[in-house]
C-alpha positions as CSV (number, residue, x, y, z in Angstrom):
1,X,-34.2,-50.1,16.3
2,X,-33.3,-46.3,16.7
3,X,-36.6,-45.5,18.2
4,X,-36.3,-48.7,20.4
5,X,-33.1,-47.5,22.2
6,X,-34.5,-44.1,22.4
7,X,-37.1,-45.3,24.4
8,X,-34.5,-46.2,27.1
9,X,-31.5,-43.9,26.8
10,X,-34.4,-41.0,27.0
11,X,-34.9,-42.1,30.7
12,X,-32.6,-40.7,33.5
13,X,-31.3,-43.9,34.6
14,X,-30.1,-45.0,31.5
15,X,-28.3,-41.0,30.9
16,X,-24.4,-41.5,29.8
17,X,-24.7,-45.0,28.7
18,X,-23.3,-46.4,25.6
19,X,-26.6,-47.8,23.5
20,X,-24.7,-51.2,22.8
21,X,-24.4,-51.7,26.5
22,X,-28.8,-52.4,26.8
23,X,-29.5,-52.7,23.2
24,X,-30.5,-56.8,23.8
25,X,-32.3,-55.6,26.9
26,X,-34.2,-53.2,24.6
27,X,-34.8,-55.9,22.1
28,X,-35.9,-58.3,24.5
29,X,-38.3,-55.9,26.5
30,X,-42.0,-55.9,26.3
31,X,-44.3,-52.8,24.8
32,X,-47.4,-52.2,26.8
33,X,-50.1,-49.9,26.0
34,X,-52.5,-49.4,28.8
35,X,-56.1,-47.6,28.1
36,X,-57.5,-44.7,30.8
37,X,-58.5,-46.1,34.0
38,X,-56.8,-50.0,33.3
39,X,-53.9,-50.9,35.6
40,X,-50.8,-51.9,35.3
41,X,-50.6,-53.7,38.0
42,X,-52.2,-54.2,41.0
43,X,-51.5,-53.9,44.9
44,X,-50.5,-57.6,46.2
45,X,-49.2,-59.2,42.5
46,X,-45.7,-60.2,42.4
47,X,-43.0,-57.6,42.1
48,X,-41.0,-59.0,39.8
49,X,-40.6,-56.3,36.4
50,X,-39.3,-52.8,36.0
51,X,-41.8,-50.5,33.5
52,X,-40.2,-47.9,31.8
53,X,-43.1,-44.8,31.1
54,X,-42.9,-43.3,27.7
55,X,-46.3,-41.8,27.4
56,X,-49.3,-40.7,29.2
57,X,-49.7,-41.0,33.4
58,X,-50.2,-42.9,36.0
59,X,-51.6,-42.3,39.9
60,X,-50.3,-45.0,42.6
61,X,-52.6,-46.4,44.4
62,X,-52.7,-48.3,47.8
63,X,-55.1,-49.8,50.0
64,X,-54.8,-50.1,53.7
65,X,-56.3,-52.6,55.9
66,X,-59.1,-50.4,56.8
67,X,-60.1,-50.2,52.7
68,X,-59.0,-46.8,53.0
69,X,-57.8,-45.6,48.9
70,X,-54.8,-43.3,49.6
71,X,-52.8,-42.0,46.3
72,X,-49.2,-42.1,46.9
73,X,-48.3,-40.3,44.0
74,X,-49.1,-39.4,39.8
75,X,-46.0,-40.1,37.5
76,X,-45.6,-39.7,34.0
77,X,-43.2,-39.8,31.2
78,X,-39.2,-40.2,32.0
79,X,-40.4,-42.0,35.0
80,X,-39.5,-45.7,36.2
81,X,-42.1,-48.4,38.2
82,X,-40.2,-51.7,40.1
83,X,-36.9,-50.7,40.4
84,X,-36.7,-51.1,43.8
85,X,-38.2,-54.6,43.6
86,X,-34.4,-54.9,41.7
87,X,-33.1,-55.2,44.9
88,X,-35.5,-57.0,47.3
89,X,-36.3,-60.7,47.8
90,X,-38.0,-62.8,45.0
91,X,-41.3,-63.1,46.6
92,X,-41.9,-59.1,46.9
93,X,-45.0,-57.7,46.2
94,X,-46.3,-54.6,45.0
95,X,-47.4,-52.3,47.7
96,X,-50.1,-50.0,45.5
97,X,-51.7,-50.2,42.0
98,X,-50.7,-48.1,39.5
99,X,-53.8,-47.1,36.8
100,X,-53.5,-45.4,34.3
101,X,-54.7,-41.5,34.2
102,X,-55.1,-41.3,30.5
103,X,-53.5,-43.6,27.4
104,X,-50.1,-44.9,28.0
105,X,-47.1,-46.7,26.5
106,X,-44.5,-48.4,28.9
107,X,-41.6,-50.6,28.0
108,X,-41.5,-53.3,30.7
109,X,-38.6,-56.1,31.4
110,X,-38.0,-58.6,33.5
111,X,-35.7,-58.8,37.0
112,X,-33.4,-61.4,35.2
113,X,-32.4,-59.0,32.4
114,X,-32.0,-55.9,34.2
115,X,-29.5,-57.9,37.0
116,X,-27.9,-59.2,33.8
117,X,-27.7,-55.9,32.6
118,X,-25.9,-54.5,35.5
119,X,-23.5,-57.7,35.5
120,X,-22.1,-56.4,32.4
121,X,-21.5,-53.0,33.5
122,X,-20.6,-51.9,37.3
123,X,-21.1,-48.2,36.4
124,X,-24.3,-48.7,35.5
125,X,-24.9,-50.2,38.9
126,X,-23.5,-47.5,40.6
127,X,-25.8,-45.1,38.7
128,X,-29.0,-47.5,40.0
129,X,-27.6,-47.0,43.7
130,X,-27.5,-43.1,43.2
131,X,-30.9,-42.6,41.1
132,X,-32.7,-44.9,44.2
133,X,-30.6,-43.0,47.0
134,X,-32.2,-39.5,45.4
135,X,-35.2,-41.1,45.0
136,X,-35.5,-42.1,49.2
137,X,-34.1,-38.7,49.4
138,X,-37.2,-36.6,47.6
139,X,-39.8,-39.3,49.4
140,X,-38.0,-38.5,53.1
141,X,-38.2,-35.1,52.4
142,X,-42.0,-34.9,51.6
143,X,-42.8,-36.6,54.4
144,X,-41.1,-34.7,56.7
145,X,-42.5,-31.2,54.9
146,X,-46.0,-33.0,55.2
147,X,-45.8,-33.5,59.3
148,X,-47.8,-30.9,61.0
149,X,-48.3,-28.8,57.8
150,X,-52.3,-27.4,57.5
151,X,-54.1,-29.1,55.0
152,X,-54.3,-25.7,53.0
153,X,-50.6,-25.8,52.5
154,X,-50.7,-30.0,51.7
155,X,-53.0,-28.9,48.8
156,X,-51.4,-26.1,47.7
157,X,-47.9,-27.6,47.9
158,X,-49.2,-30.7,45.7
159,X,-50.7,-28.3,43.2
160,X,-47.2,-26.7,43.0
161,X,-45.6,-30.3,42.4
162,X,-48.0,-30.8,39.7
163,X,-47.9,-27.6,37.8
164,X,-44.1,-28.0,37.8
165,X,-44.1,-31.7,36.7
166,X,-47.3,-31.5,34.4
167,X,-47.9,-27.3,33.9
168,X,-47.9,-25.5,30.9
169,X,-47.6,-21.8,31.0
170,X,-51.2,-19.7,29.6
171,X,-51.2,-15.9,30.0
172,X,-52.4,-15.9,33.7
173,X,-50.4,-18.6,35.0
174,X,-49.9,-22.3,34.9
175,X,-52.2,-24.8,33.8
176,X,-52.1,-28.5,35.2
177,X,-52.6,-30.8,32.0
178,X,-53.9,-33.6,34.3
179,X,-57.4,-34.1,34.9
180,X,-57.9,-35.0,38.6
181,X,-60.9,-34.6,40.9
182,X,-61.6,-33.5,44.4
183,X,-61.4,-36.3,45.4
184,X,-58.0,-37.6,43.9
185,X,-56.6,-34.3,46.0
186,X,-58.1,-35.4,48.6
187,X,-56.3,-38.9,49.2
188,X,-52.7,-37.5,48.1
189,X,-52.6,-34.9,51.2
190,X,-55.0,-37.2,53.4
191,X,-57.6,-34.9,53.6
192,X,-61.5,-35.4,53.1
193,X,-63.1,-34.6,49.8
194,X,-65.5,-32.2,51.5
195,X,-62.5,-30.0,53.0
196,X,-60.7,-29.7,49.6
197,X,-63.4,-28.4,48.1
198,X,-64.0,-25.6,50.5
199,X,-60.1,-24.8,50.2
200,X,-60.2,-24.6,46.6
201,X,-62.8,-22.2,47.1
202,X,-61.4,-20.3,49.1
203,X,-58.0,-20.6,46.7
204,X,-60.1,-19.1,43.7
205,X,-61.2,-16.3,45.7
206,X,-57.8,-15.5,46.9
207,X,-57.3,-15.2,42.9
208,X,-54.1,-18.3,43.9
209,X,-56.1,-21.3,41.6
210,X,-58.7,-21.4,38.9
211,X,-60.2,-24.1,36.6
212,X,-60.6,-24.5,33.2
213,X,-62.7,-27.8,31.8
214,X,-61.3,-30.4,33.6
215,X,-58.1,-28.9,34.2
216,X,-56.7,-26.8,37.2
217,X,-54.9,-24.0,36.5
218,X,-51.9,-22.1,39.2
219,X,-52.1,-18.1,39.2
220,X,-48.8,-16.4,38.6
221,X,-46.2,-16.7,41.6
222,X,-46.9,-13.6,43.0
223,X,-50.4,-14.8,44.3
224,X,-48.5,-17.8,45.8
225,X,-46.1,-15.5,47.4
226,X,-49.0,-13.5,48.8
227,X,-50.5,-16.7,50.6
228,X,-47.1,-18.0,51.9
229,X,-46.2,-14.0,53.1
């Protein structure tokens, strides 16, 4: 049961609350483990259950009309997937996939319990309103950033995101504990596989990224203060 509740009151939403306000919610939730490269769920299926990440990553994944793959983003542990579908119309759908980087573990419940959850406590509504308002907030924000910004900057901005969600600190900087290809870069700034790869050249030579394995690693910030001087 202790670890159970953990795996809830660990996440930000669920911060502050008392443990016997979701402990049948807990009880009554599902525990998924999804293997590398399976999905969740997929772009077009019902949007109809919050997932809850306790371990490993996923990338989001959407398709546009044209059958272009564009990844909206790569989230990890602490994180939460369908919430928003909390407050739309029955009949929503998801608007990307979300696969699985490496091994994960999600807790995963239905709409019906989480409403039911925020019957019994306003507050905890409240708290929903404010973690989705912030949550519009960071999304608005790197959109905006993103409008007329070089594609040099989009890639080096993203591996900044990534080092400070997913870095660990090595002697000569930061290394990104996610393995992600050329082309994975690619579709999360828009950008062709072809032109990524001649940044990231040009990145190592400028001593600003390296690679180790399959891993990318971010020099100290005085080389990233260099290129944005």
């Amino acid at each position: 049961m202790k670890r159970c509740l953990l795996c809830l009151q660990e996440l930000p939403i669920f911060q502050g609350l008392d443990k016997s306000e979701f402990a049948n919610v807990c009880f009554s939730a599902t525990k998924r483990r999804i293997t590398k490269e399976s999905f969740l769920f997929f772009q077009g299926e019902p949007a109809n259950t919050v997932y809850l990440i306790k371990a490993g990553k996923f990338k989001l994944v959407q398709v546009t009309d044209q059958g272009r793959e564009i990844i909206l983003d790569v989230i990890g542990p602490g994180e939460v997937l369908g919430e928003t579908a909390l407050f739309q119309q029955q009949d929503q759908e998801h608007l990307f996939s979300a696969v699985a980087m490496e091994e994960t573990m999600v807790c995963c419940f239905s709409r019906q319990q989480f409403e039911k959850l925020l019957q019994q406590d306003p507050g905890f509504a409240v708290k929903i309103i404010s973690y989705l308002g912030q949550k519009l907030y960071d999304t608005t924000q790197q959109l905006s950033e993103a409008i007329g910004t070089p594609v040099k900057e989009k890639l080096l901005r993203l591996l900044i995101k990534l080092a400070d969600e997913y870095g660990r600190k090595i002697p000569n900087g930061t290394i990104i504990d996610l393995e992600i290809t050329q082309q994975e870069l690619a579709n999360m700034i828009g950008a062709s596989r072809v032109m990524v790869a001649q940044i990231l050249k040009e990145l190592r030579k400028m001593d600003i990224v390296d690679r180790r394995g399959k891993c990318y690693i971010l020099k100290t910030d005085p080389c990233i203060e260099k290129y944005f001087s």
